[in-house]
C-alpha positions in Angstrom: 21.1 -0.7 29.5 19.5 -1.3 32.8 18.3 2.1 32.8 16.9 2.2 29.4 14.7 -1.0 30.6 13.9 1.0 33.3 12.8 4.4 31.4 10.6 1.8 29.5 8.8 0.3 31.9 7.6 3.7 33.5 6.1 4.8 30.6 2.1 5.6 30.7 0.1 3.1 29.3 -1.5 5.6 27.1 1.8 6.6 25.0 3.0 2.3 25.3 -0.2 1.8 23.2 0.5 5.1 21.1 4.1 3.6 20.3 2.8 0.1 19.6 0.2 1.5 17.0 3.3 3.2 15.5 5.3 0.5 15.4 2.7 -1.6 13.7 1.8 1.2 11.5 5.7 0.8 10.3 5.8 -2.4 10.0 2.7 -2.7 7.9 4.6 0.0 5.3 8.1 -2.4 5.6 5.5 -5.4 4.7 4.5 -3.2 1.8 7.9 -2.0 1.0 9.4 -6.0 0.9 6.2 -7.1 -1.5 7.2 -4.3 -4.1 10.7 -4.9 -3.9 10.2 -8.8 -4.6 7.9 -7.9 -7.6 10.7 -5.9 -8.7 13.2 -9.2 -7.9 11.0 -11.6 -9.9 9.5 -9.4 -12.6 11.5 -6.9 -13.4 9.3 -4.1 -14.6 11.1 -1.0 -14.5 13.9 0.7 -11.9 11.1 2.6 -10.5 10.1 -0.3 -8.7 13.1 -0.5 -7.6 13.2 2.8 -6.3 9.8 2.9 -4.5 10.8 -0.2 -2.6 13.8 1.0 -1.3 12.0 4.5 0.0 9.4 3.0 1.4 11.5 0.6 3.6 13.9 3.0 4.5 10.7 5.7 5.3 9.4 2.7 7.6 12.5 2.2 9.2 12.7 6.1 10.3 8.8 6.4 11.3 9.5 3.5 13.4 12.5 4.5 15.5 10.7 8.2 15.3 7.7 6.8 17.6 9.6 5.4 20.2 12.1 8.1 20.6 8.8 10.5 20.5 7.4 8.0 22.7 9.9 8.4 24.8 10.6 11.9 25.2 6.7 12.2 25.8 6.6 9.9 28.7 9.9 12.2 29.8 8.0 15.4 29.2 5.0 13.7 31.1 7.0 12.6 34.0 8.7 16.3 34.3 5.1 18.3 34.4 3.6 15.9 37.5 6.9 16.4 39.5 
Protein backbone atom coordinates (compact mmCIF):
# COMPACT_ATOMS: atom_id res chain seq x y z
CA UNK A 1 0.00 0.00 0.00
CA UNK A 2 2.69 2.30 1.02
CA UNK A 3 4.25 1.92 -2.30
CA UNK A 4 1.19 2.52 -4.32
CA UNK A 5 0.87 6.05 -2.37
CA UNK A 6 4.24 6.40 -3.26
CA UNK A 7 3.95 5.55 -7.20
CA UNK A 8 1.13 8.22 -6.87
CA UNK A 9 2.70 10.94 -5.62
CA UNK A 10 5.57 10.85 -8.27
CA UNK A 11 3.46 11.20 -10.99
CA UNK A 12 3.92 14.42 -13.40
CA UNK A 13 1.57 16.94 -12.86
CA UNK A 14 0.65 16.83 -16.55
CA UNK A 15 -0.76 13.10 -16.52
CA UNK A 16 -2.35 13.87 -12.48
CA UNK A 17 -4.50 16.56 -14.40
CA UNK A 18 -4.91 14.13 -17.51
CA UNK A 19 -6.34 11.37 -14.89
CA UNK A 20 -8.52 13.86 -13.02
CA UNK A 21 -10.23 15.01 -16.34
CA UNK A 22 -10.79 11.23 -16.85
CA UNK A 23 -12.08 10.64 -13.86
CA UNK A 24 -14.52 13.44 -14.05
CA UNK A 25 -15.28 12.57 -17.52
CA UNK A 26 -16.52 9.05 -15.84
CA UNK A 27 -18.18 10.31 -13.39
CA UNK A 28 -20.22 12.75 -15.34
CA UNK A 29 -21.39 9.40 -17.59
CA UNK A 30 -22.15 7.33 -13.96
CA UNK A 31 -24.28 10.72 -13.18
CA UNK A 32 -25.91 10.15 -16.47
CA UNK A 33 -26.18 6.47 -16.21
CA UNK A 34 -27.99 6.74 -12.33
CA UNK A 35 -30.62 9.55 -13.85
CA UNK A 36 -31.71 7.01 -16.58
CA UNK A 37 -31.81 4.18 -14.44
CA UNK A 38 -34.15 6.18 -11.86
CA UNK A 39 -36.48 7.18 -14.77
CA UNK A 40 -36.55 3.61 -15.54
CA UNK A 41 -37.29 2.94 -11.42
CA UNK A 42 -40.17 5.54 -11.28
CA UNK A 43 -41.56 5.40 -14.83
CA UNK A 44 -41.28 2.38 -16.14
CA UNK A 45 -41.14 2.94 -19.89
CA UNK A 46 -39.66 0.02 -21.51
CA UNK A 47 -36.64 -2.62 -20.49
CA UNK A 48 -34.46 -0.65 -22.78
CA UNK A 49 -34.11 1.80 -20.24
CA UNK A 50 -33.19 -0.52 -18.25
CA UNK A 51 -30.64 -1.72 -20.33
CA UNK A 52 -28.93 1.58 -21.35
CA UNK A 53 -28.61 2.42 -17.68
CA UNK A 54 -26.97 -0.47 -16.68
CA UNK A 55 -24.20 -0.12 -19.78
CA UNK A 56 -23.64 3.15 -19.30
CA UNK A 57 -22.71 2.71 -15.54
CA UNK A 58 -20.82 -0.25 -16.04
CA UNK A 59 -18.93 1.57 -19.30
CA UNK A 60 -18.17 4.45 -16.63
CA UNK A 61 -16.99 2.29 -14.17
CA UNK A 62 -14.23 0.67 -16.82
CA UNK A 63 -13.22 4.19 -18.42
CA UNK A 64 -12.64 5.22 -14.97
CA UNK A 65 -10.26 2.61 -13.60
CA UNK A 66 -8.77 2.60 -17.47
CA UNK A 67 -7.38 6.25 -16.81
CA UNK A 68 -5.66 5.76 -13.87
CA UNK A 69 -4.08 2.47 -14.63
CA UNK A 70 -3.11 4.30 -18.15
CA UNK A 71 -2.22 7.05 -15.96
CA UNK A 72 -0.24 5.16 -14.29
CA UNK A 73 1.68 3.13 -16.66
CA UNK A 74 2.33 6.57 -18.42
CA UNK A 75 3.98 8.21 -15.50
CA UNK A 76 5.98 4.55 -15.35
CA UNK A 77 6.85 4.76 -19.00
CA UNK A 78 7.76 8.50 -18.35
CA UNK A 79 9.90 7.72 -15.47
CA UNK A 80 11.79 4.79 -17.52
CA UNK A 81 12.78 7.13 -20.73
CA UNK A 82 14.53 10.16 -18.25
CA UNK A 83 16.54 7.36 -16.37
Amino acid sequence: MKQLLLEFKNIDCSILKLMKLGIKFSFLISIISIIILFTYDFIYTSPSTYYIGISLFKSSLFFMVGFVICGFAFSKIKNELKN
